[in-house]
Structure formats: C-alpha cells, structure tokens
N, C-alpha and C positions, 0 to 999 in steps of 0.2 A: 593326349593333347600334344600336338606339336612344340619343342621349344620354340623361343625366340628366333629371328634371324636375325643378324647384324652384317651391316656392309658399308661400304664407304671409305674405309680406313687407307693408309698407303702414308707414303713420305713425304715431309715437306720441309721448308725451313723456316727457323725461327721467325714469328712476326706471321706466318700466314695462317690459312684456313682452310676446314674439311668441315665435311657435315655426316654425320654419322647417320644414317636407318636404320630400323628395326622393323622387321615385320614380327608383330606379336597375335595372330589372329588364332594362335589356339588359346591365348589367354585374354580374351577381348574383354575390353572395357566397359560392356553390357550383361558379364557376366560377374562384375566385381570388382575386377583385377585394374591395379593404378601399375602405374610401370616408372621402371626407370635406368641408371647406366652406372656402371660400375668398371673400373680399369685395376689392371695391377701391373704397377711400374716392377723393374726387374730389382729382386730384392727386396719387396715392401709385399705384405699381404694386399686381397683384393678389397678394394677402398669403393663406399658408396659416394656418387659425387654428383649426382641432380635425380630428382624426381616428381614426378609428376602427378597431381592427382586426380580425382571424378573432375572437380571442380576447377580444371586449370591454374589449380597451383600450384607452380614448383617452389620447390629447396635447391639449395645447391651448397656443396664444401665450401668451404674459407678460401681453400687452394682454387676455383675456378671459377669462384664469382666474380662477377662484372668480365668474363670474358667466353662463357660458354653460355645458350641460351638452351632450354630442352624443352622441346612441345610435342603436341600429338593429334595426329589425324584421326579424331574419336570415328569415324565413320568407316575410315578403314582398317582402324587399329596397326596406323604405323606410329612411330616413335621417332624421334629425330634428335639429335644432339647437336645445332652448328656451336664449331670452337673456333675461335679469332685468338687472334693473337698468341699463338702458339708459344710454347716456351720447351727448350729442350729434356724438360724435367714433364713435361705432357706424355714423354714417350712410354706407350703402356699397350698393353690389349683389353680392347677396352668392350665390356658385357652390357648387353640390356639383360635387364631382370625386371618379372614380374613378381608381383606380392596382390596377398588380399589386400583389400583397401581394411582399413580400418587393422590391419596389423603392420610390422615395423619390420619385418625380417622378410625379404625376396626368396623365395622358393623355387625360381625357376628362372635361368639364364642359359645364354645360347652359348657356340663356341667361340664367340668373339671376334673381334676384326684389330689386326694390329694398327696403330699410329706411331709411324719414328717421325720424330722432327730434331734436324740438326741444326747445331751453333748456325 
C-alpha cells in the first residue's frame, strides 16, 4: 500500500495561512482507515493534532483548536488541514497518518511537508 502524500507546506508569517493535502488513496476510507495530521515541532516528539473520522468528525489538540480545520474528500481520499492564524510555535513537519478506524494509534504516515512561520 502506498504511504500518504503530504503537500502544501512552505513559509509564511505569523497571522497567515496554508492548507495542507494529503493524498491517502492506498489507505482509503472505504477500506476502513479514518486519517489524520500529525507535526513534530524541532525538539518535541511527533504530536497528533486533528483527526478525522468515517463520520466526519474531527478532534483536534488544545494547541490548534479554533484555528486549524481538517476535512476529507471521502470520494477521493484526500485529506486537508487549512491552518489560520498561524503562530511562530506552528513551525513543524507536519504528517498525515492513517489508522484503522475504530483503533487510537496511526500506523501509517508519509514523509511530511515542512511549515516555518515567522515572528
């Protein structure tokens, strides 16, 4: 099965916004698999921070609520992450990861896409 792809990421600054993709069509959402995004800022392990499920609902961290949305194109099985309002501590490489639905641990992420956001 193909990993993830992840794209979108690049620099920006504080206060703006990027919209992250994922192409996850070797772990499609018809076959199970809920997805979701995962970043690891420089110095902190990799941190789950929205997810998504069968049933179009996400979670999200404490740190990125009320300013990242994450949804999914069930038909194509892409993934998306738009993030607003950026904050210089956002800066990370940031993973989609799939999991079986109905389990809690991601099994499969891509090589990730970097996001720097400066002061």
């Amino acid at each position: 099965q193909a990993p993830p792809v992840e794209s979108g990421g690049g620099s920006v600054q504080a206060g703006g916004s990027l919209r992250l993709s994922c192409s996850a069509s070797g772990y499609p959402s018809n076959w199970g698999y809920c997805h979701g995004w995962l970043r690891q800022r420089p110095g902190y392990e990799r941190e789950e921070i929205a997810d998504i499920d069968n049933r179009q609902r996400p979670t999200y961290a404490n740190s990125v609520k009320g300013r990242f949305t994450i949804s999914k194109d069930y038909a194509k099985n892409i993934v998306y992450l738009q993030m607003n309002n950026l904050k210089p501590e956002d800066t990370a490489l940031y993973y989609c990861g799939a999991r079986r639905c109905g389990e809690t641990t991601y099994t499969r992420w891509g090589q990730g896409t970097q996001v720097t956001v400066s002061p």
